[in-house]
Phi, psi and omega in degrees: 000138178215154193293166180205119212239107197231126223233087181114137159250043187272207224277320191263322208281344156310320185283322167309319207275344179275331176275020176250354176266305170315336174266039143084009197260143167280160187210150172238154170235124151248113197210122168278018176222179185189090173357096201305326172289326190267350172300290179333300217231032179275130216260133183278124190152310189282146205284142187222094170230118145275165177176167167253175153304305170347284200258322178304000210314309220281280183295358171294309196273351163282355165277335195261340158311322200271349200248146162274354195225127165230139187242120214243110186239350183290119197191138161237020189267132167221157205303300217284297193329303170305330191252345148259028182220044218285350179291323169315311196286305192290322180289325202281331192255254188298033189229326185270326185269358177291315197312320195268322214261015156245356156291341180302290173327331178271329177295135151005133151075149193299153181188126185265159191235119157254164207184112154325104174248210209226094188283008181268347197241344218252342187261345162095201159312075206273144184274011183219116141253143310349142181265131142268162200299334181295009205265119182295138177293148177195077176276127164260025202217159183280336203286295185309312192308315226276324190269345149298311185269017166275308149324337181267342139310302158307328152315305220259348184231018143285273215317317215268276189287011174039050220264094176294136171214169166217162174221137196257116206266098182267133143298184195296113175279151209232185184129163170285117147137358178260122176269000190059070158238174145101358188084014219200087160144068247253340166281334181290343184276287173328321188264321173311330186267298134337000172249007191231352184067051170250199163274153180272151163237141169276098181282135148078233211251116168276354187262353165309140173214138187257171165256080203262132209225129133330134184298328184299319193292279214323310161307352200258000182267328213264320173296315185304305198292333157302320191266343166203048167283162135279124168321141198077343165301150174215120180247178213230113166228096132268208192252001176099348192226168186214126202247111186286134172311344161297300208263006156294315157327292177303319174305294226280299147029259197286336163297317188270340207050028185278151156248118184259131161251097174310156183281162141237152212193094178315181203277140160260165234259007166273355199271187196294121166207127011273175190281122178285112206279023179187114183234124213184093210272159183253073211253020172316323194283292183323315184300319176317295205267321192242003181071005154315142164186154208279195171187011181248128177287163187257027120326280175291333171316280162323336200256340189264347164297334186272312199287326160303313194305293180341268199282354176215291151333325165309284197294322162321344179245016216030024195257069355095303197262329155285345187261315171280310225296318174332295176312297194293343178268006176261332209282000000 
């Protein structure tokens, strides 16, 4: 068993913090928000402190003094944000993980550090499908830049401080508990809007196609890689498949039973450009080291977010009552 210190509780750090407790590990949360899904179904024994990095420094690093593991998710950078505010982006983001990866570095005692990147972004336009890690960073965007050099921060305080660590390249993660606010996140956008009786809408090109990782795999690449990554490693978790917006549109469908005519929305101009036409992570590595590999179709995937979106956020939101009358004027 080992203690685990997991730093944001939005859509994956909710879902982490619940498969490390379910795999027998203690856990603390440090966060200033908390997932409407992990509000529900946080499990009793975990530690609940809010706070920020920012201002909180003291007790952040007595938590982190107390874990043998810190899985560090605390992050608000979103792509269209990021690119019209990047000083913004770089304080909100990399100042908060320098912040956590020299208390680490400073603390007592042995201490593994994980830390997220962004594997749809950070290899750029890839010249390899499945891209693997070995795949040169080549970012366009301030969102990719912010995250690249936040590996490369990390690199610099393995080497100078001898900081164990691993970094976790995701694809796009999906799930209960994802609402699509914030520019980000395109099934929770798509079923939230279609749970409100709005049109789903759609920026740019549908023949874009992603690599979409269920939040449960993903938490569960995050469990593996405590109990049995290598340090220094950076593994790439996707779902092994990569999906066109179009036929996600038809998944999100066949889920809702909706008949849908989406909105079209030219691209604006903060969002992710140029557009990266294909994204497909190469997860061989992970499998190799720790037996990891996804296992939720992106079907089913779908199906159990809408059925959260549905049967528990609606009502957690009072929106209850726009979603049937929405419903009864379709019917």
């Amino acid at each position: 068993m080992t203690r685990c210190l997991v730093l944001g509780a939005g859509l994956l750090g909710g879902h982490v913090a619940r498969q490390l407790a379910d795999s027998g590990h203690e856990v603390d949360v440090f966060s200033r928000g908390f997932n409407p899904w992990f509000n529900r179904t946080r499990r009793e024994g975990i530690g609940i402190y809010p706070g920020e990095i920012e201002t909180d420094t003291h007790l952040l690093c007595e938590l982190i003094g107390a874990a043998d593991c810190i899985v560090h998710l605390a992050s608000s950078s979103r792509p269209p944000a990021a690119a019209i505010a990047p000083v913004a982006d770089l304080e909100q983001t990399l100042r908060p993980a320098l912040t956590v990866m020299q208390c680490v570095s400073q603390a007592a005692g042995p201490k593994l550090f994980l830390t997220c990147s962004s594997g749809g972004t950070v290899y750029g336009q890839p010249c390899e499908l499945p891209t693997p890690e070995s795949h040169p960073f080549q970012p366009l965007t301030p969102y990719a830049i912010t995250h690249v050099a936040l590996e490369h921060y990390l690199e610099f305080f393995r080497r100078a401080h001898g900081l164990e660590s691993i970094v976790l390249r995701f694809a796009n993660v999906y799930g209960p508990g994802e609402v699509g606010r914030g520019g980000q996140g395109v099934i929770g956008t798509w079923l939230r809007q279609v749970a409100l009786g709005e049109p789903p809408v759609v920026l740019g090109d549908l023949t874009v196609s992603r690599d979409f990782v269920y939040v449960e795999d993903a938490a569960r690449a995050v469990t593996a890689s405590i109990e049995s990554g290598r340090p220094g490693a950076a593994y790439n978790v996707g779902s092994n498949t990569t999906t066109a917006l179009l036929d996600l549109l038809e998944l999100v469908r066949v889920a809702t039973g909706a008949d849908l005519d989406p909105a079209i929305a030219a691209p604006i101009e903060s969002s992710d450009c140029p557009v990266i036409a294909t994204t497909l992570l190469d997860t061989s590595l992970i499998t190799d080291h720790v037996g990891w590999t996804a296992s939720v179709p992106l079907a089913a995937g779908i199906d159990e977010a809408w059925r959260w979106m549905t049967e528990e956020w609606l009502s957690d939101h009072d929106v209850a009552s726009a979603y049937a009358a929405s419903r009864a004027s379709t019917a």
